[in-house]
KOLPA-854323 format. One record per residue (C-alpha): residue number from 1; x, y, z. Coordinates in pm, 1 decimal. Example, Ala and Ser with C-alpha at 12.3 -4.5 7.8 and 13.67 -1.06 7.14 Angstrom:
2
+-----+----------+----------+----------+
! seq !        X !        Y !        Z !
+-----+----------+----------+----------+
!   1 !   1230.0 !   -450.0 !    780.0 !
!   2 !   1367.0 !   -106.0 !    714.0 !
+-----+----------+----------+----------+
//
This chain:
282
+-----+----------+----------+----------+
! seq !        X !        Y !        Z !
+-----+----------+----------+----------+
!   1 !  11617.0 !   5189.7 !   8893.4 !
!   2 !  11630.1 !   5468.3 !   8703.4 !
!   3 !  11260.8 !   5456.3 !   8576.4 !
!   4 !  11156.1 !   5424.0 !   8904.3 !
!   5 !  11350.8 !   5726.0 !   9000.6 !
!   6 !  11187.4 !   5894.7 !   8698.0 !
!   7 !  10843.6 !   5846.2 !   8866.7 !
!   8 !  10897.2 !   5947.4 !   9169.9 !
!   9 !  11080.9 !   6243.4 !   9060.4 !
!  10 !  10708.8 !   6343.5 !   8874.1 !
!  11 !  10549.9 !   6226.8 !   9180.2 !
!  12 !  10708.0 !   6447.2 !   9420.6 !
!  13 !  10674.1 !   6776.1 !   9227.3 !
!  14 !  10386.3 !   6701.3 !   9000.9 !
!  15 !  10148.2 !   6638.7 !   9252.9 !
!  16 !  10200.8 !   6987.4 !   9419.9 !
!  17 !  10211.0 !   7214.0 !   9118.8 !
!  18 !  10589.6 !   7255.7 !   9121.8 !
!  19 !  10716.7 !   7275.2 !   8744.5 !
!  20 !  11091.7 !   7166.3 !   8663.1 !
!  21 !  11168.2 !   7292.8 !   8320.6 !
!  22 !  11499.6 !   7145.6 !   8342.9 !
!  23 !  11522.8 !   6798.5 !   8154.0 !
!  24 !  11665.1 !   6578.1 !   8418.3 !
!  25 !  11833.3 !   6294.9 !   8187.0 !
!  26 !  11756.1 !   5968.3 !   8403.5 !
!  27 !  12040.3 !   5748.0 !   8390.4 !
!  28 !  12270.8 !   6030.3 !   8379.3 !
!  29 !  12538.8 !   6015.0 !   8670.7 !
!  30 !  12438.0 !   6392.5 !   8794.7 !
!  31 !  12043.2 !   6368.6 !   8748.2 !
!  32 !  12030.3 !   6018.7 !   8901.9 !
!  33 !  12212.5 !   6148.0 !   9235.5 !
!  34 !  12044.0 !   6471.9 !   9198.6 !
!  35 !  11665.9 !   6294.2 !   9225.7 !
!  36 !  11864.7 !   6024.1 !   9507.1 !
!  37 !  11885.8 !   6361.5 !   9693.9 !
!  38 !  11579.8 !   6462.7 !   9615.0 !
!  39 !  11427.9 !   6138.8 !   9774.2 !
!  40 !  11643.1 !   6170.0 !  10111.1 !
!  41 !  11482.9 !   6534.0 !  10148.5 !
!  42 !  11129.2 !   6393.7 !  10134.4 !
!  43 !  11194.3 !   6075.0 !  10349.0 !
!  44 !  11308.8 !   6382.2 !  10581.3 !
!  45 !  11040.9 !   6566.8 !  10601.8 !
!  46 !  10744.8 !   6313.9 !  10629.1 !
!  47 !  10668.6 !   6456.5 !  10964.6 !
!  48 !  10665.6 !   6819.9 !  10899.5 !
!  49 !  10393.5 !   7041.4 !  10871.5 !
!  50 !  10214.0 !   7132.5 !  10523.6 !
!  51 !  10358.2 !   7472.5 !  10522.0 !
!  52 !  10693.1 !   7336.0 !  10588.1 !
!  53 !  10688.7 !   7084.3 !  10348.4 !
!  54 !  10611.0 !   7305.8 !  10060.7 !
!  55 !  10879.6 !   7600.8 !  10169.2 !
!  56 !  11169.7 !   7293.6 !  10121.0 !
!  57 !  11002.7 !   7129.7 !   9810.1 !
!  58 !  11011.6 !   7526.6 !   9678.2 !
!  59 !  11337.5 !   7567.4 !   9757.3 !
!  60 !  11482.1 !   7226.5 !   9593.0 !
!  61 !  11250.4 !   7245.0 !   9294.1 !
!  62 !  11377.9 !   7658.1 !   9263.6 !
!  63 !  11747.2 !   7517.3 !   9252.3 !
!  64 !  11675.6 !   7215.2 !   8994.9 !
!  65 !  11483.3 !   7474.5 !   8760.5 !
!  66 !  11833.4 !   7619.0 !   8735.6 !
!  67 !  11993.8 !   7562.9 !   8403.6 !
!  68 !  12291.9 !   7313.7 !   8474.3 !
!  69 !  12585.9 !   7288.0 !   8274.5 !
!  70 !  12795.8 !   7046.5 !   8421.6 !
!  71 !  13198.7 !   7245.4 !   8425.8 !
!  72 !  13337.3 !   6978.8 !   8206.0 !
!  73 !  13139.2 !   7060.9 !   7913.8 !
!  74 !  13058.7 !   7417.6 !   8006.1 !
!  75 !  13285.6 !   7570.3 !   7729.1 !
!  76 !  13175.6 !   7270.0 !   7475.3 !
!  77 !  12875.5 !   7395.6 !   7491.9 !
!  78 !  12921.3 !   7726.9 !   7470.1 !
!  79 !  13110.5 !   7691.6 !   7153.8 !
!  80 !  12837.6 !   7480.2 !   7050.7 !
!  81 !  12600.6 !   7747.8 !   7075.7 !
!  82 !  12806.0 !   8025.4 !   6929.5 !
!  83 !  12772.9 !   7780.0 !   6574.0 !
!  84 !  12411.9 !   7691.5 !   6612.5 !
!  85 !  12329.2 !   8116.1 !   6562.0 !
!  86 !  12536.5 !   8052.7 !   6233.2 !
!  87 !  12241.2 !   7840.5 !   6138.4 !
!  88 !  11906.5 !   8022.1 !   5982.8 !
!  89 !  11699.3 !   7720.4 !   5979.4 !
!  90 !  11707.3 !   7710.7 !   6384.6 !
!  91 !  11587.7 !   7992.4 !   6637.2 !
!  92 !  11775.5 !   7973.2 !   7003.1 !
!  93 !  11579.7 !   8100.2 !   7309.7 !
!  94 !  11510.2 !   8093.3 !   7641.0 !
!  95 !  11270.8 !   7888.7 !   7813.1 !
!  96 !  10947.3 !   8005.1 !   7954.1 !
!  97 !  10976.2 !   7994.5 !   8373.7 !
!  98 !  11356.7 !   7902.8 !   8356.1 !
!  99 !  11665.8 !   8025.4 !   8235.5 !
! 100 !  11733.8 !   7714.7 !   8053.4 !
! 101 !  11842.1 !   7713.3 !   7640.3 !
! 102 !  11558.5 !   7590.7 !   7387.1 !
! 103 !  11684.2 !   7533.6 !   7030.3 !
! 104 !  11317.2 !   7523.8 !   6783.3 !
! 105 !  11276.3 !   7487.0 !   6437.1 !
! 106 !  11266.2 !   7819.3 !   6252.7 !
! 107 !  10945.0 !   7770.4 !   6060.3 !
! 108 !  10787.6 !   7631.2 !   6331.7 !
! 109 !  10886.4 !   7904.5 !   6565.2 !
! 110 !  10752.0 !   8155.5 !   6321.8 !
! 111 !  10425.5 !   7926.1 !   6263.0 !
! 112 !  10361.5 !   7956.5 !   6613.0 !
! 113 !  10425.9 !   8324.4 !   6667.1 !
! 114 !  10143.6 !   8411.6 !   6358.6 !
! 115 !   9909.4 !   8218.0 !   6548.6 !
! 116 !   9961.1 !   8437.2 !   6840.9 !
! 117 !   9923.8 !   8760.2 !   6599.2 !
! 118 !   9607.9 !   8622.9 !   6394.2 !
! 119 !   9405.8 !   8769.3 !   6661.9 !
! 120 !   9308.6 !   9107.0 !   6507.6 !
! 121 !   9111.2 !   9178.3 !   6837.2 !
! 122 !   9445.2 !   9218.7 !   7052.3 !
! 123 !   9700.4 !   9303.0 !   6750.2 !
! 124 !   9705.4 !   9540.5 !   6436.7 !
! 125 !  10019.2 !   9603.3 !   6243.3 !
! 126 !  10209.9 !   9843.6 !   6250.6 !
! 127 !  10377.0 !  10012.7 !   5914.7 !
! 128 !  10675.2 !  10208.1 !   6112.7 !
! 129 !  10801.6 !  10283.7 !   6442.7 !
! 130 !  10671.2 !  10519.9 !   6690.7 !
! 131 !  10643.1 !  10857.7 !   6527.9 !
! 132 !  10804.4 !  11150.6 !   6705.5 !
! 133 !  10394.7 !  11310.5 !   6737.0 !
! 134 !  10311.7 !  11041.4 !   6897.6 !
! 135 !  10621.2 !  11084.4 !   7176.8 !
! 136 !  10483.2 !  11470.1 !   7186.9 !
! 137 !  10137.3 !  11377.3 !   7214.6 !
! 138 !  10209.4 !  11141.1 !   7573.2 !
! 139 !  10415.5 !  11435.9 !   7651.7 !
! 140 !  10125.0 !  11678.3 !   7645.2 !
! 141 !   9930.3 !  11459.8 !   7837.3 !
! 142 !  10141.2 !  11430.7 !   8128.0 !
! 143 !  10218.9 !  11802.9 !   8102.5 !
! 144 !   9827.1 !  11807.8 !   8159.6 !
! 145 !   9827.6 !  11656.9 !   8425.0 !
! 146 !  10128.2 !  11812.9 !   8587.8 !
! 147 !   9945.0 !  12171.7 !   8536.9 !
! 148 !   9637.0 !  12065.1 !   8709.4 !
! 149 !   9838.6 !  11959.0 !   8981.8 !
! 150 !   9832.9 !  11568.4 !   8977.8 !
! 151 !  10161.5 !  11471.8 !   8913.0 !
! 152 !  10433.9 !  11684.6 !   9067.1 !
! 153 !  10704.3 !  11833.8 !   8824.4 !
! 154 !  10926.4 !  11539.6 !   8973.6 !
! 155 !  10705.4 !  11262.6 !   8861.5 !
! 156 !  10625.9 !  11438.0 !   8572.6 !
! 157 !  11049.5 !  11392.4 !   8499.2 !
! 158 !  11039.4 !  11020.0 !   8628.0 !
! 159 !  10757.6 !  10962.8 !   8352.7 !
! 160 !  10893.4 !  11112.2 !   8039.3 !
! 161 !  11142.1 !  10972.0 !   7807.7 !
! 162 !  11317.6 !  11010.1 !   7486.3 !
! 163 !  11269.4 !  10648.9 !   7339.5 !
! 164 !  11011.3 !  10629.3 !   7072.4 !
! 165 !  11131.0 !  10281.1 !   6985.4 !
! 166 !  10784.9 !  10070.1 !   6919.4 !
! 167 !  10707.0 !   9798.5 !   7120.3 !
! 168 !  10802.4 !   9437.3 !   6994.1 !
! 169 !  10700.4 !   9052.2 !   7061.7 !
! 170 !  10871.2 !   8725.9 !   7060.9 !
! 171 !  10754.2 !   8411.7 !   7235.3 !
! 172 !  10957.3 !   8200.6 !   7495.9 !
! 173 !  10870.1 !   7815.7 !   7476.6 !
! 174 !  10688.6 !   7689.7 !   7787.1 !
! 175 !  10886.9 !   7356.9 !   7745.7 !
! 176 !  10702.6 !   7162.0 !   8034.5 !
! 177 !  10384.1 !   7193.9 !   7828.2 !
! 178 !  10196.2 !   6926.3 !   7524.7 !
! 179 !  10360.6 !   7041.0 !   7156.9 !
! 180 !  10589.1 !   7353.6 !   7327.1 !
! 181 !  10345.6 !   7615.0 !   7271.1 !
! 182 !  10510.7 !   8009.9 !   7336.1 !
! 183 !  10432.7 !   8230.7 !   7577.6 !
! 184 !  10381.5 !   8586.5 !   7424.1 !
! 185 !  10604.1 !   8850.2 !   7550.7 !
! 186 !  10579.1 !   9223.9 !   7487.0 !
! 187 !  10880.7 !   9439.6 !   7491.0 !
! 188 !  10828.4 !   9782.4 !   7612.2 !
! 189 !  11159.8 !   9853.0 !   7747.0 !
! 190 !  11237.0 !  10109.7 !   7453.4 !
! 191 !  10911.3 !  10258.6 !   7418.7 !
! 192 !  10840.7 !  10593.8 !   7566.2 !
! 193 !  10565.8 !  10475.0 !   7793.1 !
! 194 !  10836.1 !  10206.2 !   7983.1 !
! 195 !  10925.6 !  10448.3 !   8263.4 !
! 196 !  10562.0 !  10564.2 !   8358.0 !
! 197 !  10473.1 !  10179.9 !   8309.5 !
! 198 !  10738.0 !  10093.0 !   8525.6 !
! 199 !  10645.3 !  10373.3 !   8833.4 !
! 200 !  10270.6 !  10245.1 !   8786.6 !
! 201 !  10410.9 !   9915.9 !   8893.1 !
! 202 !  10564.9 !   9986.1 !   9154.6 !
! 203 !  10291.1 !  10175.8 !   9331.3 !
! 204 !  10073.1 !   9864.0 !   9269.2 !
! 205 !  10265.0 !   9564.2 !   9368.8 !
! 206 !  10242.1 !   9668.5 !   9731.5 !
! 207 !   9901.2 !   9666.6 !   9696.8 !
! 208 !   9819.5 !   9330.1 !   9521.1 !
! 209 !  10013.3 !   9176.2 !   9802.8 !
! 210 !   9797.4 !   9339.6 !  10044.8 !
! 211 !   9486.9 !   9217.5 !   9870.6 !
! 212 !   9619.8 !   8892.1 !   9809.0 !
! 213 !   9655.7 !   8804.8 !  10187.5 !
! 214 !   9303.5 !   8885.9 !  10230.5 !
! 215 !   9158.6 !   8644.4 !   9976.5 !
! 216 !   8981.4 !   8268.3 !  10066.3 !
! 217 !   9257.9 !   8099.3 !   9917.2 !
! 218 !   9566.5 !   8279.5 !   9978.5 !
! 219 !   9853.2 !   8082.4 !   9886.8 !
! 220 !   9937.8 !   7754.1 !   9733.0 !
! 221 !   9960.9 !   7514.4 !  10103.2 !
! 222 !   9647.0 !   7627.2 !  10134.8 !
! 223 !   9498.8 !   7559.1 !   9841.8 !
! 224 !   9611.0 !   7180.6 !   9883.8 !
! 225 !   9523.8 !   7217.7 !  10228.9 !
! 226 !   9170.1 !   7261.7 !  10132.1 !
! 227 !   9230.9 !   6980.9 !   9859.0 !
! 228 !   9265.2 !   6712.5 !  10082.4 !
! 229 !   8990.5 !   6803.6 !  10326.4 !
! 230 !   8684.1 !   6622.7 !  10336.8 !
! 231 !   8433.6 !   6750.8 !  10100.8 !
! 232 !   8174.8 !   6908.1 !  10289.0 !
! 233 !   7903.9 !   6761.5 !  10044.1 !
! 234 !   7936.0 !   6404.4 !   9838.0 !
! 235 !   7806.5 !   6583.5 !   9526.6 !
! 236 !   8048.2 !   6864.1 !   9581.6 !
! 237 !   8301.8 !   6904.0 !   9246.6 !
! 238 !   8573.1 !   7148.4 !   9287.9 !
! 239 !   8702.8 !   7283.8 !   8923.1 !
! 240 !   8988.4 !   7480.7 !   8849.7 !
! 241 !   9018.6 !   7680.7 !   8529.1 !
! 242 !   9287.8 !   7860.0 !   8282.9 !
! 243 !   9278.5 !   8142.1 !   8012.5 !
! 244 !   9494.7 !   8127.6 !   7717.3 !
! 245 !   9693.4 !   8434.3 !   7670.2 !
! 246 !   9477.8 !   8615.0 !   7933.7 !
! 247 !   9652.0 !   8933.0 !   7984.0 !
! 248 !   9588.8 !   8965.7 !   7576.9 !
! 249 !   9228.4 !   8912.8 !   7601.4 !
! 250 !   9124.0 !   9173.0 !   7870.6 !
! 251 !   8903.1 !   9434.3 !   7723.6 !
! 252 !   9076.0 !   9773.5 !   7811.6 !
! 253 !   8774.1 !   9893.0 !   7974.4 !
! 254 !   8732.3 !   9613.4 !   8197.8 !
! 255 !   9062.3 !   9668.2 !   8303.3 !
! 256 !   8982.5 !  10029.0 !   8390.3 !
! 257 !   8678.4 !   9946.4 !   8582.4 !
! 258 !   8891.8 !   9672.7 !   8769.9 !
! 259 !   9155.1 !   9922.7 !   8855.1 !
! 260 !   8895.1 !  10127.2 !   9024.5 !
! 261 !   8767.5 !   9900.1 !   9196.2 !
! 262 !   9028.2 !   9781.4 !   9329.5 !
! 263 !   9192.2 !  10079.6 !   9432.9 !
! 264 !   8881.9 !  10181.2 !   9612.3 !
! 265 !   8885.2 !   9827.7 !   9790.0 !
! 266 !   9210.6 !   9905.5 !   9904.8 !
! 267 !   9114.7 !  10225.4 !  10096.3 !
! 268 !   9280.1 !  10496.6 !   9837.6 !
! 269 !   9216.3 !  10852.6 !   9844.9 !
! 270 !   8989.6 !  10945.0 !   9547.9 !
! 271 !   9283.3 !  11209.3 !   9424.9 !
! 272 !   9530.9 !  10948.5 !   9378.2 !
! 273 !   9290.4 !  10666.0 !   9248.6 !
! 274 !   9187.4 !  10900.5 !   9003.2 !
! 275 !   9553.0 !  11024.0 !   8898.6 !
! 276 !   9621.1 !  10633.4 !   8894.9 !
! 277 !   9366.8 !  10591.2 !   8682.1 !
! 278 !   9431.8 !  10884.7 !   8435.9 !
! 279 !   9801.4 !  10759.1 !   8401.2 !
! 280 !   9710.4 !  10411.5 !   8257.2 !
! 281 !   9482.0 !  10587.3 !   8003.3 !
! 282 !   9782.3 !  10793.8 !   7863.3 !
+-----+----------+----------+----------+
//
């Protein structure tokens, strides 16, 4: 019973690109009813439509991507965790995708994360923190702008900021993946570009979502919609492919030209696109 349950459980999700990062311990009381559930849900909704389907499969595999702690053990646990830091051989972090607790061998962590940094093409080291003439120098540059005019005095105060904390990077494990490899994060929370970095984002997320709803394949129903339609041609192979680290590996200057094109695409007044543009340069 409960491999059976096991393989439906990967059947169910796997099939439509929906990642649980919580271990579901088959044979457990709560796992074993939880995927029982999760069965009852998808004998319900045989007859629904494709977009339907995938909104409830969303929703339950959002809620089992939750980290669970079941009340009994909650402060077992806790204490558990509270000696495990007393431990220097061990590093404890959260998953990648999920809020759920990954313990990984120190060495091995560390191993990993000089991988990551080997690439001298995306990293350099650093000797020190940000130096204060480095805080005055972005500084100068937004005064710049602000005295020509593109960046009111108001932005110009949203922008700034005191930190000159460098940035840093750690790696969350992506636990749902061959040997745990770790996704590279970059801190810039404390770094004095976070609150320009942070505005920038904001202008362009309405955007993207804009753009996004205009492309051929929009969303992920539709994607497997087109999966299981006929192929148009018996030769036809569709291929999907992934970039390691890709955010790392973008060229800065392909990233410029990117930004203006896209901005352009998306109908924005040459003033702004170039202020836009200026501001990720800083």
């Amino acid at each position: 019973m409960a491999d059976q349950l096991e393989r439906c459980g990967k059947c169910l999700f796997g099939s439509f690109g929906l990642k649980i990062t919580r271990p579901l311990w088959i044979g457990h009381e709560n796992d074993t009813l939880t995927l029982t559930k999760v069965l009852a849900i998808e004998s319900s909704i045989k007859s629904f439509n494709l977009q339907e389907k995938f909104s409830i499969r969303s929703m339950v595999a959002k809620n089992l991507s939750k980290p669970f702690l079941p009340p009994s053990n909650h402060l077992e646990n806790t204490i558990t965790l509270k000696k495990l830091k007393l431990y220097e051989s061990i590093v404890i972090a959260k998953s990648d995708k999920s809020a759920n607790t990954v313990i990984l061998n120190k060495d091995s962590y560390i191993s990993k994360m000089h991988n990551l940094l080997s690439d001298d093409t995306t990293f350099s080291p650093i000797t020190d923190q940000i130096s204060l003439s480095v805080v005055k120098d972005f500084k100068t540059s937004l005064l710049r702008l602000k005295k020509f005019k593109n960046i009111t005095p108001e932005d110009y105060i949203s922008f700034t900021s005191n930190l000159h904390s460098s940035a840093y990077i750690y790696g969350l494990p992506k636990v749902h993946k061959p040997e745990v490899p770790l996704r590279p994060i970059i801190a810039y929370h404390l770094s004095p570009a976070y609150p320009l970095a942070k505005s920038l984002s904001s202008f362009l997320s309405p955007l993207l979502t804009n753009y996004n709803n205009t492309l051929p394949i929009n969303s992920i129903p539709h994607f497997i919609n087109e999966l299981t339609a006929p192929k148009p041609d018996p030769t036809f192979t569709l291929c999907s492919f992934d970039v390691t680290s890709l955010y790392l590996c973008l060229p800065h200057e392909l990233i410029t030209d990117s930004l203006i094109h896209f901005l352009q695409s998306q109908n924005v007044d040459t003033h702004t696109s170039t202020t836009i543009v200026q501001l990720t340069k800083i």
